[in-house]
C-alpha positions as CSV (number, residue, x, y, z in Angstrom):
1,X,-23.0,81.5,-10.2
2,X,-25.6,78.9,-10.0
3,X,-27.5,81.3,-7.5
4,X,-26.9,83.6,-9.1
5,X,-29.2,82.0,-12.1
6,X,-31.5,80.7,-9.6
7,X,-32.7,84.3,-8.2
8,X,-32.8,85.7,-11.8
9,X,-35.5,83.1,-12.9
10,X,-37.5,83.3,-9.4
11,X,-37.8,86.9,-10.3
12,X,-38.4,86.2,-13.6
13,X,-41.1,83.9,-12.6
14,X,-42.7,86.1,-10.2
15,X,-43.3,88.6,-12.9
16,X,-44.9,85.7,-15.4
17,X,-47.2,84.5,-12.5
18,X,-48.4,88.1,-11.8
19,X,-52.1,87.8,-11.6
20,X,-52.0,84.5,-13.6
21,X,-53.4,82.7,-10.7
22,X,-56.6,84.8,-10.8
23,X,-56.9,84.7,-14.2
24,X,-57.0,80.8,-14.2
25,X,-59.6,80.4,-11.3
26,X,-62.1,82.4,-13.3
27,X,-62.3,79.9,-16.3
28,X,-64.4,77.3,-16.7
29,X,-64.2,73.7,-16.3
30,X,-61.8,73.2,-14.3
31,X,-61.6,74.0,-10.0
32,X,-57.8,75.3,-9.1
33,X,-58.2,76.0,-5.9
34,X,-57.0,72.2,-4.2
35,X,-54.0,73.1,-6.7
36,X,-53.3,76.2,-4.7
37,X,-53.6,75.3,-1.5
38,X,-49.9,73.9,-0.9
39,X,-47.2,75.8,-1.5
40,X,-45.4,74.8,-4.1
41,X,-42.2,73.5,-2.3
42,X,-44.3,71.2,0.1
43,X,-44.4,68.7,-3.1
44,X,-41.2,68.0,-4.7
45,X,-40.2,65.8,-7.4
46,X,-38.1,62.6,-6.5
47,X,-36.9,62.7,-10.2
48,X,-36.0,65.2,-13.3
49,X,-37.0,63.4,-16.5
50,X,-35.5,65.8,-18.8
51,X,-32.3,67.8,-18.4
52,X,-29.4,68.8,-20.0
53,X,-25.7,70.0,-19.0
54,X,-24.0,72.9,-21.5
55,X,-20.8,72.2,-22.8
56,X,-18.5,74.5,-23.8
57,X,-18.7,73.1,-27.5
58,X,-22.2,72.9,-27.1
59,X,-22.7,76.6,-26.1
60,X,-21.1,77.3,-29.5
61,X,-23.3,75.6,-31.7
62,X,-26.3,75.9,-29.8
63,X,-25.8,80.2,-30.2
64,X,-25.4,80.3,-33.8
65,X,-29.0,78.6,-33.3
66,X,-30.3,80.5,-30.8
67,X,-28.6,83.8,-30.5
68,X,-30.8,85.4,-27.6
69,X,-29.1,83.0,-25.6
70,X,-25.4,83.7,-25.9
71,X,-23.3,84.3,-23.1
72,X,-24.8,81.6,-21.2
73,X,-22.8,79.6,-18.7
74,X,-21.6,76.1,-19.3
75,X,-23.5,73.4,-17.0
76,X,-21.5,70.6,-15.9
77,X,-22.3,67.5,-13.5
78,X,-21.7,69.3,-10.5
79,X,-23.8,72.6,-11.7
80,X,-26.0,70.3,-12.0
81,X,-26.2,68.5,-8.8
82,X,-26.5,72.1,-7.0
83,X,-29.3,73.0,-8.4
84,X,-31.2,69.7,-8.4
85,X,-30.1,69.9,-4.2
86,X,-31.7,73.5,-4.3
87,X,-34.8,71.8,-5.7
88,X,-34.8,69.0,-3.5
89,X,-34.8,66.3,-6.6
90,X,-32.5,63.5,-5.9
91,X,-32.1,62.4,-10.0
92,X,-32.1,63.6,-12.9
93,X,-32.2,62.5,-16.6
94,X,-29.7,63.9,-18.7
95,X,-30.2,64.2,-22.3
96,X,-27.0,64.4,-24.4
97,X,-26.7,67.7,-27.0
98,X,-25.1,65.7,-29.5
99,X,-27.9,65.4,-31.9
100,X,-27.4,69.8,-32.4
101,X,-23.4,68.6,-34.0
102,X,-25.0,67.6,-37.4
103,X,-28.7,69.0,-37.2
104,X,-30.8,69.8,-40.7
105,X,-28.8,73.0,-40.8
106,X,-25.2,71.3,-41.4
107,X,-23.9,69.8,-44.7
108,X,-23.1,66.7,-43.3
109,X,-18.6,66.0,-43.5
110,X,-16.1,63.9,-42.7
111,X,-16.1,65.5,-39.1
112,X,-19.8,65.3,-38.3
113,X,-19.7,62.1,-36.4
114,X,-16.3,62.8,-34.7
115,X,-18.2,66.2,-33.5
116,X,-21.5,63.9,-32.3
117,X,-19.3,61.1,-30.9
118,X,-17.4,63.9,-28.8
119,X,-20.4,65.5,-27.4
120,X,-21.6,62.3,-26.2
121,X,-18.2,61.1,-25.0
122,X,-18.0,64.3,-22.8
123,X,-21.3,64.0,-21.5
124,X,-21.2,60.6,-20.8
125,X,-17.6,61.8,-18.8
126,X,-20.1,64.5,-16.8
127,X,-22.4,61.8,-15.8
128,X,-19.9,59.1,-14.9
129,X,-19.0,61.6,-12.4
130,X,-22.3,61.5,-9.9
131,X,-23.2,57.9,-11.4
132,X,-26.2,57.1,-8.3
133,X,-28.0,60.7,-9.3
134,X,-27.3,61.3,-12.8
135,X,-28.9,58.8,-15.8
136,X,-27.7,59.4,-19.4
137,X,-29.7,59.3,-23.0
138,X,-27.1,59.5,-25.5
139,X,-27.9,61.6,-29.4
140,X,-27.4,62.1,-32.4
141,X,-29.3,62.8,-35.9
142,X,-31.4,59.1,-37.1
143,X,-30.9,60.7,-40.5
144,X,-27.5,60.2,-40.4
145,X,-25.7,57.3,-42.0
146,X,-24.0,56.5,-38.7
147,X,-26.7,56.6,-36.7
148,X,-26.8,52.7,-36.1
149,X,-23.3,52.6,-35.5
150,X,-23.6,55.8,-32.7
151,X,-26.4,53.9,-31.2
152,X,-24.4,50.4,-30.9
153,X,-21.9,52.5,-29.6
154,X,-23.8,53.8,-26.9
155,X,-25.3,51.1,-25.7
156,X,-21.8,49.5,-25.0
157,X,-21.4,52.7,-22.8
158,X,-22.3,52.1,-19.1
159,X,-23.1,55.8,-18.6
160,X,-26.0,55.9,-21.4
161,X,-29.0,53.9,-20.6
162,X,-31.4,55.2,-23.4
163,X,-31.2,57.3,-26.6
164,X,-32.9,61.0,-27.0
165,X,-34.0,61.9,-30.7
166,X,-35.0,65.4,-31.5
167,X,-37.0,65.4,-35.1
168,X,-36.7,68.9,-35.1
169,X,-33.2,69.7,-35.0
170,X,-32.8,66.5,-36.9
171,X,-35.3,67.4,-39.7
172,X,-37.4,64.3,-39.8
173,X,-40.2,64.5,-41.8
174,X,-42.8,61.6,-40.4
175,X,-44.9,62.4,-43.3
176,X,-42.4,61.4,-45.9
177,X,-41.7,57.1,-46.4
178,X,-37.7,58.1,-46.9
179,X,-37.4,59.4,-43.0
180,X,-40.0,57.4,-41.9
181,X,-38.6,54.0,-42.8
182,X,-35.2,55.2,-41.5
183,X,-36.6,56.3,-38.4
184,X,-38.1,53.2,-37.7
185,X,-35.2,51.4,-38.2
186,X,-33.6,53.4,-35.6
187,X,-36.7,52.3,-32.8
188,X,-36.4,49.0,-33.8
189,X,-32.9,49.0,-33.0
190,X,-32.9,50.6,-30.2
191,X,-35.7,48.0,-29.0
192,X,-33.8,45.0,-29.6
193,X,-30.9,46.5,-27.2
194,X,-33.4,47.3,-24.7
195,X,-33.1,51.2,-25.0
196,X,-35.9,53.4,-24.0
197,X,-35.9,56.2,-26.3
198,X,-37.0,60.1,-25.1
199,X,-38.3,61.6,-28.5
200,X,-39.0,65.5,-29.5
201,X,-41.4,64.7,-32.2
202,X,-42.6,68.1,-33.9
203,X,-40.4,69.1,-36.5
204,X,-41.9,71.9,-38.0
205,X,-45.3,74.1,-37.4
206,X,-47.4,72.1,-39.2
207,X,-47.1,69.4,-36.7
208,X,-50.5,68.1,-35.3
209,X,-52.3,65.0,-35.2
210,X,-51.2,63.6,-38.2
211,X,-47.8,63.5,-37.3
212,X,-49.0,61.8,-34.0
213,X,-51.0,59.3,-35.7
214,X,-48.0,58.4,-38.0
215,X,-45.8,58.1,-34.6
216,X,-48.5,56.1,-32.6
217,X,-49.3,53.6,-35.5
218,X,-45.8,53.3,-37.9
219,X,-42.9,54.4,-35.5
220,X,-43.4,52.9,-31.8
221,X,-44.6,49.7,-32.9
222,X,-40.9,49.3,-34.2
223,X,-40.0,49.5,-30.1
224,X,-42.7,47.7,-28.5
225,X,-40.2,46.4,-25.9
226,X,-39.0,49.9,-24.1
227,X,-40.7,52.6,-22.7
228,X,-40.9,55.7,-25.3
229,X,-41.3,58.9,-23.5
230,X,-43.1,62.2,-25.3
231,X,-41.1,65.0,-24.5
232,X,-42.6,68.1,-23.5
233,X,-45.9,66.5,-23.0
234,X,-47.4,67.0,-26.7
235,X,-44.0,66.4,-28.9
236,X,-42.4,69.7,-28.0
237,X,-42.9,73.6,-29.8
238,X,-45.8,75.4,-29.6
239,X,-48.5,74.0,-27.9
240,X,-50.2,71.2,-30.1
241,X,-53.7,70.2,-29.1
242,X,-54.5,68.1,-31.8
243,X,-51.6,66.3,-31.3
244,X,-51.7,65.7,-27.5
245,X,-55.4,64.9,-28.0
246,X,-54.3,62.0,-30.3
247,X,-51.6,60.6,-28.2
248,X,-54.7,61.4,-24.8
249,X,-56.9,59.3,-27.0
250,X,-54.7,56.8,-28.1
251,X,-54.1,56.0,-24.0
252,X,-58.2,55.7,-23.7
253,X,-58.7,54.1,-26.5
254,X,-55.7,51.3,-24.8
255,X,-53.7,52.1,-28.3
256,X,-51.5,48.6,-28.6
257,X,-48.4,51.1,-29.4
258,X,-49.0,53.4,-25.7
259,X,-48.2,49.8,-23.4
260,X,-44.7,51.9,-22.6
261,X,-45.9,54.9,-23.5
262,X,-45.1,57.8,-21.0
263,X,-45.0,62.0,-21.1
264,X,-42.7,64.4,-19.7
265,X,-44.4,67.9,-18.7
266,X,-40.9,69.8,-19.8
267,X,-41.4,73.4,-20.9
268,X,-45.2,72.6,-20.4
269,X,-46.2,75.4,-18.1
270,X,-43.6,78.0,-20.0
271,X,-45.0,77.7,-23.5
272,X,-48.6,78.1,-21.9
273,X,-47.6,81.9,-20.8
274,X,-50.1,82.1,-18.3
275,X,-53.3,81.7,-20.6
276,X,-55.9,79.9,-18.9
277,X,-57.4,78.3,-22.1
278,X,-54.0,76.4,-22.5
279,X,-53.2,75.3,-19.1
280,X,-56.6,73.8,-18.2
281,X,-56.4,72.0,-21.6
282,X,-52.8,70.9,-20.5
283,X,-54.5,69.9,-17.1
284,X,-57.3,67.8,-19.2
285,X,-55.2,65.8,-21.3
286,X,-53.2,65.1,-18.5
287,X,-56.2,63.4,-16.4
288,X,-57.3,61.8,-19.7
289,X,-53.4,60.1,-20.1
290,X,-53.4,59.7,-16.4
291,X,-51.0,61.2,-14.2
292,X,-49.2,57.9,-13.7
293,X,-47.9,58.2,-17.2
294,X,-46.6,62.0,-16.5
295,X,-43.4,62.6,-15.7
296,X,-42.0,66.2,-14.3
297,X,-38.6,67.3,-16.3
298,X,-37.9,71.2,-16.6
299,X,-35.5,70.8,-19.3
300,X,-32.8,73.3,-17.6
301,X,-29.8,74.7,-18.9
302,X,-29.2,77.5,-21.2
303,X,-32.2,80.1,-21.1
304,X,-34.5,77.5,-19.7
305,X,-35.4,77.9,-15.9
306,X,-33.3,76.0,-13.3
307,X,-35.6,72.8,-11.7
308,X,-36.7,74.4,-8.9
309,X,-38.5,77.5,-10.7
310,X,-39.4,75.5,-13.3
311,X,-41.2,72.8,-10.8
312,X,-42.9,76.0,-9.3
313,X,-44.0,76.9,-12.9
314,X,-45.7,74.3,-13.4
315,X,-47.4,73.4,-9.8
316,X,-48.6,76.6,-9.6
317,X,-49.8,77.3,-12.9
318,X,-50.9,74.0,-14.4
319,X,-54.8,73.2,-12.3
320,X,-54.3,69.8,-11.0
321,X,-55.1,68.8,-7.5
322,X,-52.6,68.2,-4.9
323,X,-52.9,64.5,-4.9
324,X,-52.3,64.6,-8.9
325,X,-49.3,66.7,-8.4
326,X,-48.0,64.4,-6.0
327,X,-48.5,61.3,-8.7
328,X,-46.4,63.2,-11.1
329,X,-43.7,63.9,-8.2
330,X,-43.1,60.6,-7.5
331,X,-43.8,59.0,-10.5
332,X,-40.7,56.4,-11.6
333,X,-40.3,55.5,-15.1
334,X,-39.8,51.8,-15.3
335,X,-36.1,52.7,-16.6
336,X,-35.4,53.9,-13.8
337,X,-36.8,51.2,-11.5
């Protein structure tokens, strides 16, 4: 089965690369042609920063979100392991779907934890299984009342070695004090228990650099301690310029708040779609940040492509030079060192 979703998305990806090459090496600013000139298997990532395995119970509350992508397989740990051995990664880090148990869209109930605290006690089963490749970030909603308790909870569990917060889902509003202050309760106790923290930080179109702003100068000084890792390069969604240029600037600029502050490049090259205005902004930012602080995750599972065409999304789209892309490869996240 797993090959079986392998060849669908390499012919998938062969249609959504069709004469994107061409179209990139005629914009300005930036030269794609060293980014080219390897084939995109000769550099291979030594780690996947952001994954995810499919539950059944996940698949469940996940389509009544999503319902294009129904009838999708589950994912467990060994799933997984094939297809990070088809894309030659060696580990991955796998971000726990408990957070989608008690999102924005549920009233919350006397069950809502016990659904949360499930999710993460099954993935935290699935990783235990392949415990030298597989590193866990447990979830849940920092809205929540329990969210303290779910976090002290996790880091008592050997399998979890960070936390993943998705604003979105969770509906936190960074512009309103009432989230805010809670949120940053939630960094600063995940600092003092040495968690590094993965966050999705858009939660709703209007993200930009405000929202940044807020995160750079009232949220991650609450976790000075522990590396905090962007996900999807700009906070996730839609591509955000103005937000990415913030965070970009706030790296220049030697921000106090971006000491442990890294980027994963998940869904970076999908949500581009082939336009050369985005990807060679995409490959700017990321020479103003600084490859060092990039890291490579495809976010696979469900209707996102499997690591190996999503690696060959993104070397062959994104213009970066070889030498970049092989920074970013082998890039190790001080959690992981």
């Amino acid at each position: 089965m797993r090959k079986l979703v392998s060849l669908r998305w390499s012919i998938l990806l062969l249609l959504m690369l069709g004469g994107a090459g061409q179209s990139i090496s005629r914009s300005a600013g930036v030269d794609v042609q060293s980014s080219t000139s390897v084939d995109a298997d000769t550099i291979r990532p030594v780690v996947d920063y952001h994954q995810h395995l499919a539950s059944p119970a996940g698949l469940i509350v996940q389509d009544r979100a999503f319902p294009t992508a129904a009838g999708q397989p589950t994912i467990g740990a060994a799933d997984l392991i094939e297809l990070l051995d088809d894309a030659g990664i060696k580990r991955a880090v796998v971000l726990s779907d408990a957070f989608w148990f008690d999102s924005k869209r549920d009233e919350p109930g006397p069950q809502s934890y016990a659904r949360v605290r499930a999710e993460n006690d099954w993935t935290a089963a699935e990783i235990a299984k392949f415990p030298k490749r597989l590193v866990g970030f447990c979830s849940f909603n920092p809205l929540r009342e329990y969210a303290l308790v779910e976090l002290e909870r996790c880091s008592r569990t050997r399998h979890f070695t960070g936390v993943k917060l998705h604003f979105g889902t969770s509906g936190v509003d960074l512009k309103n004090p009432i989230p805010l202050a809670i949120v940053r309760r939630v960094f600063g106790a995940a600092n003092s228990r040495r968690l590094p923290i993965i966050v999705h930080v858009r939660a709703d179109q209007s993200y930009g650099r405000e929202h940044a702003q807020i995160l750079l100068n009232r949220v991650l000084p609450m976790a000075p301690d522990v590396v905090v890792q962007i996900a999807h390069l700009w906070g996730g969604g839609g591509y955000a310029e103005s937000a990415l240029a913030a965070y970009a600037d706030a790296v220049t600029s030697r921000h106090p708040a971006t000491k442990n502050l890294y980027f994963d490049v998940s869904d970076a090259a999908l949500v581009a779609k082939g336009s050369p205005e985005i990807l060679n902004a995409i490959a700017a930012r990321i020479r103003q940040i600084g490859p060092g602080r990039v890291l490579y995750g495809s976010d696979a599972g469900g209707s996102h492509p499997p690591p190996r065409e999503a690696w060959a999304a993104f070397r062959t789209q994104v213009p970066l030079t070889d030498e970049e892309f092989q920074v970013i490869a082998g890039n190790r996240a001080p959690y992981l060192r």
